[in-house]
N, C-alpha and C positions, 0 to 999 in steps of 0.2 A: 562188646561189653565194656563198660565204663568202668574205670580203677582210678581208686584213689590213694594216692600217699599217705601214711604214718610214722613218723619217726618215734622209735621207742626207747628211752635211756632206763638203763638202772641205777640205784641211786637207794642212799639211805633216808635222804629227807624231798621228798617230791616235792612241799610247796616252797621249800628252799629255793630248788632248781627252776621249778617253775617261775618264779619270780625274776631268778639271777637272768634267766634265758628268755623271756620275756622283755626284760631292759635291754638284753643284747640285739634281740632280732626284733623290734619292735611290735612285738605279739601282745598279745592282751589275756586274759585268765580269762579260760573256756567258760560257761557259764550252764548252768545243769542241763537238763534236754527236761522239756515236756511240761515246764514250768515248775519243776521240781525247785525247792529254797536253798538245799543244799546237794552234790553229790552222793551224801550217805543217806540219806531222804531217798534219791533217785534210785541206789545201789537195795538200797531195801525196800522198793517198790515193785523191784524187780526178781527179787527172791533171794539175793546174797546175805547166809546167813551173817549175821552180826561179829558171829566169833572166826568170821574168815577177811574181815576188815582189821587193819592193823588200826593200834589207838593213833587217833588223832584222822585217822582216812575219812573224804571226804568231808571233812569239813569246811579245807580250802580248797580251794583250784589244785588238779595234778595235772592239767593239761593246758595248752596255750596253743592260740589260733590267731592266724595272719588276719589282721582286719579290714583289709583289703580282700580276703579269699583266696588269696591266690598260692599263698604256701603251702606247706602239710600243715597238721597237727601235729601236734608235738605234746607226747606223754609219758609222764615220769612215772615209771614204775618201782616202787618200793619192792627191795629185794635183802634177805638180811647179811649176805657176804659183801667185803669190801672191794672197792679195787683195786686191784694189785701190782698191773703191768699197763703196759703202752696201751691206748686207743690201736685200735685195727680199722677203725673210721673216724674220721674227725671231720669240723663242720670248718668250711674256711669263710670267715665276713668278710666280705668284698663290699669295701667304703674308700676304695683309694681312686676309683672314678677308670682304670684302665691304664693301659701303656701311651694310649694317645694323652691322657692326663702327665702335665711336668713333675717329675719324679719330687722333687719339693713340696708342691701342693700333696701327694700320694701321703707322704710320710707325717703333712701337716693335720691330715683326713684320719689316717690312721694312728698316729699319735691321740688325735681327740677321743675317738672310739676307744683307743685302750683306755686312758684316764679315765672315760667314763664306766669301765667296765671293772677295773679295780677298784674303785671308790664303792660298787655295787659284789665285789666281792671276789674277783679274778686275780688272780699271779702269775707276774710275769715270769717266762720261764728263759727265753730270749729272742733279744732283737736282732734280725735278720737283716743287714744294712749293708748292701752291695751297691756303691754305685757306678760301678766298673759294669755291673750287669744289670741296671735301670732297675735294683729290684728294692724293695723294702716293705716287709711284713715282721708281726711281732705272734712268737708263740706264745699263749696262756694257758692257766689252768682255770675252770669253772672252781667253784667251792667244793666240791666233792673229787678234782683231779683231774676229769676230763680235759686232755687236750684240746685246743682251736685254732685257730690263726685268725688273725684280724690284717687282711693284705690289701 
């Protein structure tokens, strides 16, 4: 039997995230199935009534897919409590190229990634800079708090 991956976050604003994490992991805005123009087109196509769509659902993208194919999908599920406490799973970006990569180049890779990622919406929470122990990653928050790492 074949299985496929989904990663699923919860989140007050899906096409927020979808966007912010879409720039982070080089993903692209899933696009409706069946030729449908919109997801809430699609979602009521399908029988979901109207008043079980939160305002503004489906109108953008709530989900993002590797354009390559090769990652999961990734889908933002609108939920109405916030978060409150630590991640119990976090995503780590791996753009530093490795330990055979010179710890200089790593930090050079990963510095860019972060810039790019706060200008798009992320906070830095802190930078992890050991070079006693060849390491250097930075911890972030998405827009909505989710931890990361970009190592």
């Amino acid at each position: 039997m074949e299985m496929t991956l989904q990663l699923g976050i919860d989140c007050a604003d899906p096409q927020r995230l979808a966007s912010f994490w879409a720039e982070a992991l080089g993903y692209v805005p899933e696009p409706p199935p069946g030729g449908h123009s919109t997801w809430r087109e699609y979602w009521a196509a399908m029988g979901v009534p109207e008043e079980e769509l939160p305002a503004g659902a489906g109108e953008a993208p709530e989900s993002i897919i590797d354009p390559a194919g090769q990652g999961p999908r990734v889908w933002f599920q609108q939920v109405p409590e916030p978060k409150v406490t630590k991640n119990r799973v976090h995503l780590d970006l791996k753009v530093g190229g490795g330990r055979e990569v010179p710890l200089a180049v790593r930090a050079q890779r990963v510095t860019a990634k972060v810039e790019r990622l706060t200008e798009a919406g992320a906070t830095v929470l802190r930078i992890m800079d050991e070079p006693d122990m060849e390491h250097y990653a930075v911890v972030l928050q998405d827009p909505e708090g989710n931890e990361f790492c970009v190592v």
